[in-house]
FIMAR-810174 format. One record per residue (C-alpha): residue number from 1; chain; z negated, y, x negated. Coordinates in steps of 0.1 Angstrom, whole numbers, plus 5000, padded with zeros to 4 digits. Example, Ala and Ser with C-alpha at 12.3 -4.5 7.8 and 13.67 -1.06 7.14 Angstrom:
BEGIN
(1,A,(4922,4955,4877))
(2,A,(4929,4989,4863))
REM end
This chain:
BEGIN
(1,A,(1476,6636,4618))
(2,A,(1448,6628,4643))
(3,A,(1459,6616,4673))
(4,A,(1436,6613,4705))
(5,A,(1435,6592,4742))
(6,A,(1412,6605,4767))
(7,A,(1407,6597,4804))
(8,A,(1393,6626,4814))
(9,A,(1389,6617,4853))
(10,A,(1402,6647,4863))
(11,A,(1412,6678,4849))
(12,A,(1389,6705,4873))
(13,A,(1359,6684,4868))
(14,A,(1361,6684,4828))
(15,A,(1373,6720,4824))
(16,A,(1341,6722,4800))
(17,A,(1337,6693,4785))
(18,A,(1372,6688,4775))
(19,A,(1377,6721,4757))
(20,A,(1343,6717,4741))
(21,A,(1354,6683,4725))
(22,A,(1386,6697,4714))
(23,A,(1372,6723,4698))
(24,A,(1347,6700,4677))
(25,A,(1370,6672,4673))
(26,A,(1400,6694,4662))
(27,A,(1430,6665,4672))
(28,A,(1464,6674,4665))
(29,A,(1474,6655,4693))
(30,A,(1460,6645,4727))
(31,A,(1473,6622,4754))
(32,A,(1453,6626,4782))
(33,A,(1448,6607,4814))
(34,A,(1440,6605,4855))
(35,A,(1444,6647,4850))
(36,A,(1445,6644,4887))
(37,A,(1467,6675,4891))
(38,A,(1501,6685,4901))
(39,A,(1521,6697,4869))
(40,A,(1516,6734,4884))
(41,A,(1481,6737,4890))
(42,A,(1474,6722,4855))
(43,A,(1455,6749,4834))
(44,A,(1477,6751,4805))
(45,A,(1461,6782,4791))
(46,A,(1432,6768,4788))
(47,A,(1449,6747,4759))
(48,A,(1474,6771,4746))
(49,A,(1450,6794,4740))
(50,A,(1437,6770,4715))
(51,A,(1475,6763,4699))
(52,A,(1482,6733,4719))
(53,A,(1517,6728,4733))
(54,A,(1514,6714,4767))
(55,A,(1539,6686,4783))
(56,A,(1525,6670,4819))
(57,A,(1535,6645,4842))
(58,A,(1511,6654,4873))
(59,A,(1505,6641,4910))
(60,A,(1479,6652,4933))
(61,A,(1449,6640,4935))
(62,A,(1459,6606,4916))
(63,A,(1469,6592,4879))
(64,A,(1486,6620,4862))
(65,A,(1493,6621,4823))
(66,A,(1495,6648,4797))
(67,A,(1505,6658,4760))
(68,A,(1482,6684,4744))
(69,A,(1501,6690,4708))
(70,A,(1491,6716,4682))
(71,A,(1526,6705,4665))
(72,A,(1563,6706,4680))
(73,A,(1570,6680,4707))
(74,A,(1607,6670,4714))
(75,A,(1625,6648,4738))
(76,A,(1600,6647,4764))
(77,A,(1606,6622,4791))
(78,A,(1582,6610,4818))
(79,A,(1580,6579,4840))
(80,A,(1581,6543,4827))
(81,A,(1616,6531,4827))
(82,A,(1623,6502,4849))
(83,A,(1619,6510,4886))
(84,A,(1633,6540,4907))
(85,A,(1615,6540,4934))
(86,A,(1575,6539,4913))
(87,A,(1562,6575,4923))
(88,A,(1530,6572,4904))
(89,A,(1526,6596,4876))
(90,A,(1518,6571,4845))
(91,A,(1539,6572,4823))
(92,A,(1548,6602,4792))
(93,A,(1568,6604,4763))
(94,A,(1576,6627,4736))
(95,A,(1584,6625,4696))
(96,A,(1557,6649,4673))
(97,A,(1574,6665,4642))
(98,A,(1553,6662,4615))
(99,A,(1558,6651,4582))
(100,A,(1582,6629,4598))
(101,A,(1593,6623,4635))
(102,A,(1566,6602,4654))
(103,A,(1575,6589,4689))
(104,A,(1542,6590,4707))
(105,A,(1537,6578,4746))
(106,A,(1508,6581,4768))
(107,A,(1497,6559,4794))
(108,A,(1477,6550,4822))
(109,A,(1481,6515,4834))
(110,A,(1473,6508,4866))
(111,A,(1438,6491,4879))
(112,A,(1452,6466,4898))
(113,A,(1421,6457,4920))
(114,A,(1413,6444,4945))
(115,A,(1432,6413,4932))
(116,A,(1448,6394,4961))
(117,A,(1462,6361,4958))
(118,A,(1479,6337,4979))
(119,A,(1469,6299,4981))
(120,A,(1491,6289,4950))
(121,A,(1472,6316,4929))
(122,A,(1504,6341,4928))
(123,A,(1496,6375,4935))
(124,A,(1504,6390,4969))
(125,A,(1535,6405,4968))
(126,A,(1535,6445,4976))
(127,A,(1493,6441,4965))
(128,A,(1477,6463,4934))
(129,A,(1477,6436,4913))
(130,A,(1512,6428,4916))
(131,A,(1522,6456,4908))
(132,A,(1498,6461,4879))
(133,A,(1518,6431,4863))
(134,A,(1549,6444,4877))
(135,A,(1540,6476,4859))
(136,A,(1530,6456,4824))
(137,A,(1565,6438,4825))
(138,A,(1584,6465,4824))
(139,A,(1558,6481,4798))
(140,A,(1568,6452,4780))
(141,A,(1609,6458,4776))
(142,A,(1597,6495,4764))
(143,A,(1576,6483,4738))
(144,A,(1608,6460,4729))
(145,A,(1626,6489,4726))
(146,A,(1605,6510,4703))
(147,A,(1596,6482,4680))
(148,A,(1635,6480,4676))
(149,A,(1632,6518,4664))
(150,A,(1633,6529,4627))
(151,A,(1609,6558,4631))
(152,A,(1570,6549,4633))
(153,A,(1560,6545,4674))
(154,A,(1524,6546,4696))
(155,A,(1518,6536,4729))
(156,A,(1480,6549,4738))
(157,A,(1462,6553,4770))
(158,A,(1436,6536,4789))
(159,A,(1455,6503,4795))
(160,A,(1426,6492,4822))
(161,A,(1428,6458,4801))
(162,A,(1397,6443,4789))
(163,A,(1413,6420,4759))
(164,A,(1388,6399,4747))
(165,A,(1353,6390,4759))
(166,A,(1339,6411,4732))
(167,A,(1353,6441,4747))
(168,A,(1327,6439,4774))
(169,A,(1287,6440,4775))
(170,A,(1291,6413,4800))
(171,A,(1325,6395,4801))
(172,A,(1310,6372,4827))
(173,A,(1308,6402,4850))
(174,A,(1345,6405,4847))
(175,A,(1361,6371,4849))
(176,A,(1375,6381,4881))
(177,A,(1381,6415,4883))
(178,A,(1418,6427,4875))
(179,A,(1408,6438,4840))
(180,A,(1400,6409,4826))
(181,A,(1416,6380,4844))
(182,A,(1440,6355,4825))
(183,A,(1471,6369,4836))
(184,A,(1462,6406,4828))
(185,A,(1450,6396,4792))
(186,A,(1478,6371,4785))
(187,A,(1509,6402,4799))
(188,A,(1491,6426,4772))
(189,A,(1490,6398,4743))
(190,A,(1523,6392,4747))
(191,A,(1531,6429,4741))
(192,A,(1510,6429,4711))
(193,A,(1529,6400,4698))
(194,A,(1558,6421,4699))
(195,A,(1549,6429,4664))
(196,A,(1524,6459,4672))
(197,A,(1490,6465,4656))
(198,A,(1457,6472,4678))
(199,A,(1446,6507,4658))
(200,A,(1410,6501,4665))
(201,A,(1408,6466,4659))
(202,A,(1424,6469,4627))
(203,A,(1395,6487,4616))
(204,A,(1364,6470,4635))
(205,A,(1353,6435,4640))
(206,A,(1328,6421,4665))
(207,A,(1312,6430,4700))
(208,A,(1295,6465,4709))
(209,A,(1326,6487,4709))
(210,A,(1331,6503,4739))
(211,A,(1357,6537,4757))
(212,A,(1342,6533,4793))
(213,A,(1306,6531,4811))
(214,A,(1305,6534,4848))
(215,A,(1290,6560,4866))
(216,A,(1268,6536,4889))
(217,A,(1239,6514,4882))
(218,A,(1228,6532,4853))
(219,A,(1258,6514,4826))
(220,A,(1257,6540,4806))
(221,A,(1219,6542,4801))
(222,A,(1221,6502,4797))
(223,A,(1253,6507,4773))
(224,A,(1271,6483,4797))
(225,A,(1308,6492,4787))
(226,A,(1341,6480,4786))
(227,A,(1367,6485,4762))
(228,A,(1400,6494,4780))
(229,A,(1412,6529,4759))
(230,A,(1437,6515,4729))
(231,A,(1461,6521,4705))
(232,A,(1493,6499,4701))
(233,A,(1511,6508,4665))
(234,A,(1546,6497,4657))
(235,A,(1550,6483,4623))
(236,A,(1560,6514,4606))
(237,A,(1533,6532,4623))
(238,A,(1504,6507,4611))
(239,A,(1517,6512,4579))
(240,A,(1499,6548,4580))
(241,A,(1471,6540,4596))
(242,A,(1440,6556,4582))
(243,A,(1412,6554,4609))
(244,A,(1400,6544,4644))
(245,A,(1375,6557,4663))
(246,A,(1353,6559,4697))
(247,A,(1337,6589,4703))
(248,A,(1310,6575,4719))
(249,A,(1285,6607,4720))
(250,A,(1305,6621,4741))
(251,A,(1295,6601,4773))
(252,A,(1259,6614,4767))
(253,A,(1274,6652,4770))
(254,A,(1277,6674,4801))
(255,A,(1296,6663,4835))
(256,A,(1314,6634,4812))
(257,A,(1341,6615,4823))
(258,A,(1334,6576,4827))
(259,A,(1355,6570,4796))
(260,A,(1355,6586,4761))
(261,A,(1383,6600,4732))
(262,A,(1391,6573,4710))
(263,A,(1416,6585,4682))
(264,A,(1439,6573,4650))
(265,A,(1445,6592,4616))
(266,A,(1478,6585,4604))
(267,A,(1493,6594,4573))
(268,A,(1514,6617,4584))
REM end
C-alpha cells in the first residue's frame, strides 16, 4: 500500500498538477493539506473519476485537510480531539481496509509564527505560537492513544517542524523561527518517543533531504529547503514499512506547490 502527504497550497491552484502527480505516482492513499476549500466547493470528481474515495475537512480560504483513498475508508472523524472551541480545519481521520485495518490520520500543524514571548521566555498567551504548542500537546495524548491500539496506526502531514538541523539547508536561518525553535522540536520528540518510528528517517541518513522550498528568493533554484512533511509509524505499523520517499521533481513541474508528496509503502 503506498500511502502519500501532500501540501498542495490550495486545491484551485493545483487542479493540474495534482491530478498529473496522481496519475504518475499511482498512491493508494493520499492525505492532503492547506486544500484551502470549504468541504462543498472541493472538486471531488476530479478524484473520483480516477477511483479515489474522497473524505474532507474544509474551511475557506485557510488550512483544510483531505483523504483521497482508492480503497474503503471507515470511521471517519475530523478535528483534533482536545479543545471545543479550535475552528481550524487540521485535523482528519479515518481507518483504510486493506489487507488488514490501517488507522491513518492527516494533519496540518500549525505555523506558529510570528513567535511572541513575554520577558520570562513563555509564549504570549492567545499568540500563534501558543497555540502551535497548545495544538502539539493535545497531538500528543492522540498519539498516546493510538500507540495503545492493537491495529498498525500513521499520523502524516506537514507537521511545520523542522527536527533536526539537517532537515534544513541553513539551520542557522531558522534558530528562531517557530519551526525550529527548542520548544517546537523538543514537543515533537517527545511524541516520537512515544514509541513511533519517523518513516523517512528509517530509511535515509544525513543532510540534503528536503518536502519544502519557498517561493521567494529563488530557494528552490538554490535548493534551500526544509524538511517539515513526515511520517510517524506506530510500532505495528513500522513493522511493514517498505519505503520512504520525497518526490522532489515535482517542485520543478508546473504551478507547484511550495512543498512536495513524500510517501510510505507498507506491507499491506
Amino acid at each position: 500500500m503506498k500511502i502519500a502527504t501532500f501540501n498542495i497550497n490550495g486545491i484551485k491552484a493545483r487542479s493540474l498538477a495534482l491530478p498529473a502527480w496522481l496519475d504518475e505516482a499511482q498512491p493508494d492513499v493520499v492525505l492532503l493539506q492547506e486544500v484551502k476549500s470549504i468541504d462543498e466547493a472541493f472538486p471531488r470528481e476530479l478524484f473520483e473519476d480516477r477511483g479515489y474515495n474522497v473524505e474532507t475537512h474544509g474551511q475557506k480560504g485557510f488550512n483544510g485537510v483531505a483523504i483521497l483513498s482508492k480503497l474503503p475508508l471507515e470511521d471517519v472523524t475530523r478535528g483534533l480531539p482536545g479543545d471545543d472551541d479550535d475552528i481550524q480545519a487540521r485535523w482528519i481521520e479515518a481507518t483504510v481496509i486493506g489487507k488488514q485495518a490501517l488507522r491513518i490520520c492527516g494533519l496540518y500543524l500549525p505555523n506558529g509564527n510570528p513567535v511572541e514571548v513575554q520577558t520570562d521566555g513563555t509564549p504570549v498567551p492567545g499568540g500563534k505560537y501558543d497555540y502551535k504548542m497548545r495544538w502539539m500537546q493535545r497531538l500528543q495524548i492522540r498519539a498516546a492513544e493510538l500507540m495503545s491500539q492493537d491495529a498498525p496506526a500513521l499520523m502524516a502531514g506537514d507537521y511545520n517542524i523542522i527536527p533536526q538541523s539537517e532537515d534544513a539547508k541553513r539551520p542557522e536561518a531558522w534558530v528562531e523561527d517557530a519551526l525550529h525553535r527548542p520548544e517546537s522540536r523538543a514537543a515533537y520528540q517527545r511524541i516520537v518517543n512515544l514509541g513511533f518510528t519517523e518513516a523517512f528517517r528509517a530509511r535515509h541518513q544525513g543532510p540534503g533531504h528536503y518536502s519544502f522550498w519557498d517561493y521567494q528568493a529563488g530557494a528552490w533554484n538554490r535548493d534551500d529547503g526544509i524538511r517539515i512533511d513526515h511520517f510517524l509509524l506506530t510500532p505495528q505499523a513500522a513493522d511493514l514499512l517498505l519505503d520512504c520517499q520525497i518526490d522532489k521533481q515535482v517542485r520543478a513541474g508546473d504551478k507547484p506547490s511550495d512543498h512536495v508528496p513524500v510517501w510510505v509503502e507498507l506491507d499491506l
